[in-house]
Structures are given as C-alpha cells and as structure tokens.
TIPA-698800 format. One record per residue (C-alpha): residue number from 1; residue in one letter; chain; x, y, z. Coordinates in pm, whole numbers, plus 50000, padded with zeros to 5 digits. Each point is the difference from the previous one (the first is absolute). Example, Ala and Ser with C-alpha at 12.3 -4.5 7.8 and 13.67 -1.06 7.14 Angstrom:
BEGIN
ATOM     n   res   chain      c1      c2      c3
ATOM     1     a       A   51230   49550   50780
ATOM     2     s       A   50137   50344   49934
This chain:
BEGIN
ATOM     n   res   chain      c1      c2      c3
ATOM     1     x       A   49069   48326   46348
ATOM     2     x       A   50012   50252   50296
ATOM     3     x       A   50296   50213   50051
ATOM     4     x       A   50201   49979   50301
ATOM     5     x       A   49975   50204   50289
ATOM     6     x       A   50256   50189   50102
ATOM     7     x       A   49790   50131   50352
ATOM     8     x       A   50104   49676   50203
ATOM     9     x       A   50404   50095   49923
ATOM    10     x       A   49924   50366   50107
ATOM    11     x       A   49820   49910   50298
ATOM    12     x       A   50274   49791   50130
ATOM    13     x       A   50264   50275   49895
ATOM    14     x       A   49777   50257   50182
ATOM    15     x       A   49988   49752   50332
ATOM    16     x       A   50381   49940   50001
ATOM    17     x       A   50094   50370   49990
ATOM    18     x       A   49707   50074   50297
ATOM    19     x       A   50150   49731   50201
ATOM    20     x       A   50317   50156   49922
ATOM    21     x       A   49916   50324   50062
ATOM    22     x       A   49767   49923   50330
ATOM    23     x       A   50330   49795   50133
ATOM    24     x       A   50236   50346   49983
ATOM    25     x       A   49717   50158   50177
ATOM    26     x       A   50004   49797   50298
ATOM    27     x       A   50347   50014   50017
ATOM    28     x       A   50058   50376   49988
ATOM    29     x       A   49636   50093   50195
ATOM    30     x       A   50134   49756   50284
ATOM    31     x       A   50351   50147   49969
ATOM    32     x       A   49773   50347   50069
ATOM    33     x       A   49806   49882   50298
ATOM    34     x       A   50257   49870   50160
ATOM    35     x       A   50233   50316   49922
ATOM    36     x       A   49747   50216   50125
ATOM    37     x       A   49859   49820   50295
ATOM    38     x       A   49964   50128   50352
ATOM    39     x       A   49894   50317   49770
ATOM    40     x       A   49639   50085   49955
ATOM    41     x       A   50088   49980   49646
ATOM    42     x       A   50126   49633   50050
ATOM    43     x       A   49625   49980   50161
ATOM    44     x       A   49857   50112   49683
ATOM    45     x       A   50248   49774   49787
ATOM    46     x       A   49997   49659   50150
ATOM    47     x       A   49685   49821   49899
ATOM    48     x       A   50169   50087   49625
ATOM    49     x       A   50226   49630   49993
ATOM    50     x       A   49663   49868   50069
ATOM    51     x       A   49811   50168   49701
ATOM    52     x       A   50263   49859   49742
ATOM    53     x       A   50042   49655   50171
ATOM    54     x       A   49651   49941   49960
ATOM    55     x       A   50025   50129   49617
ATOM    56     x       A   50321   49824   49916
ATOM    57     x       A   49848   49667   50173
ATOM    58     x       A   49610   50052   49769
ATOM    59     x       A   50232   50058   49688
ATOM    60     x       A   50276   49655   50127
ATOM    61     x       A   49607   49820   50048
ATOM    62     x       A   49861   50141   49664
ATOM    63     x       A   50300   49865   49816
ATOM    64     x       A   49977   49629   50101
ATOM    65     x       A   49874   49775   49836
ATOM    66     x       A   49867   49828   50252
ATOM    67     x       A   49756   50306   50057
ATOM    68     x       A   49679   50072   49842
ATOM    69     x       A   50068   50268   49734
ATOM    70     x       A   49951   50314   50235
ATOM    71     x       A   50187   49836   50286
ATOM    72     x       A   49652   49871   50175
ATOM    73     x       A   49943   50094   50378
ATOM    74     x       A   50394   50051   50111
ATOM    75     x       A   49984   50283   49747
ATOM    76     x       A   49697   50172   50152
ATOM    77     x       A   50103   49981   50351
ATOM    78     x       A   50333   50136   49885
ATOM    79     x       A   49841   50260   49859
ATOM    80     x       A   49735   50048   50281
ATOM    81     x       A   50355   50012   50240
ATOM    82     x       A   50134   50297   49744
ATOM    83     x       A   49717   50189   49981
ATOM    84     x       A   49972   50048   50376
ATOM    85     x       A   50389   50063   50073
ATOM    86     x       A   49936   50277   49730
ATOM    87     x       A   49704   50129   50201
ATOM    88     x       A   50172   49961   50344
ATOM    89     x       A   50350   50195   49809
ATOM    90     x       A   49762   50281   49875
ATOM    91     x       A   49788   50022   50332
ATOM    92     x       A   50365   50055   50162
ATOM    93     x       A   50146   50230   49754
ATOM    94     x       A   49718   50255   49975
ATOM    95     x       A   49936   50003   50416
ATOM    96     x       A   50354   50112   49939
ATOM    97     x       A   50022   50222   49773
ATOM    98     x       A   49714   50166   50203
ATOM    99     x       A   50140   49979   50291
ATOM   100     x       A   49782   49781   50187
ATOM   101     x       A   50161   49716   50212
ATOM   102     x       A   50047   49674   49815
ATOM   103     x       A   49884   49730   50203
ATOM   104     x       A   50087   49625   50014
C-alpha cells in the first residue's frame, strides 16, 4: 500500500498564500501608481496593478477546479500580460534612472 502524499496539500497551501500575497500587491502597487501619478515616477509605477492582476488572476485560474491542473491557456496569457507590464515597468524605470525621456 502506497503512502499518502502530502505534495497535493502543500501545493494548495502554497497557491492560497500566493493568491494572498499577489492580492496585497495589487492593492498597495495601485495605491502607489495612483499616489505617484502625474510624476514620472507614477510613469514608471503604473503598469505595476497590472503585473499582479494578471498573477493574482493565473493563481484564482490555477486553483479551480474547473481548470486543467496548471490553469490551461487563461494562465499563460496571464502570465504572457505580466511578463510584458514587467518589461514595459523596467524599460520605464531605467530610461529614468538614466535620464532619458520616458515615452508613452
């Protein structure tokens, strides 16, 4: 007789506290963007809400049941959505940090 696995309860514990944690993210990186905005650094912090919406919303789709095991196609174009806020947020923080004019 196999022994039970104890990976399935962890990998639901570990999803719950990343949806958790990627919820008080948006929440405090939108409070940011919209603290800072009209402010080149409000520039360089407002596609942020969009990089942990997308995460919280792959982890909410990865936790259903409903949903293939790694959350199917909503999950990658999620992800696909996070990835290039991140690259859009770092484009904009570097062409500020050296000076250069951020444009839209």
């Amino acid at each position: 007789m196999p022994l039970e696995s104890w990976a399935p309860e962890a990998t639901f514990a570990l999803d719950l506290f990343t949806l958790l944690a990627t919820t008080v993210a948006s929440v405090f990186s939108t409070i940011a963007a919209l603290g800072f905005r009209g402010t080149p650094w409000g520039r360089t912090l407002a596609p942020l809400p969009v990089v942990f919406v997308a995460l919280t919303v792959s982890t909410t789709v990865t936790i259903h049941p409903a949903t293939p095991p790694h959350g199917g196609w909503v999950a990658s174009v999620c992800w696909l959505v996070a990835v290039a806020a991140i690259a859009v947020t770092c484009w904009r923080f570097v062409s500020l940090t050296a000076e250069l004019e951020v444009s839209a």
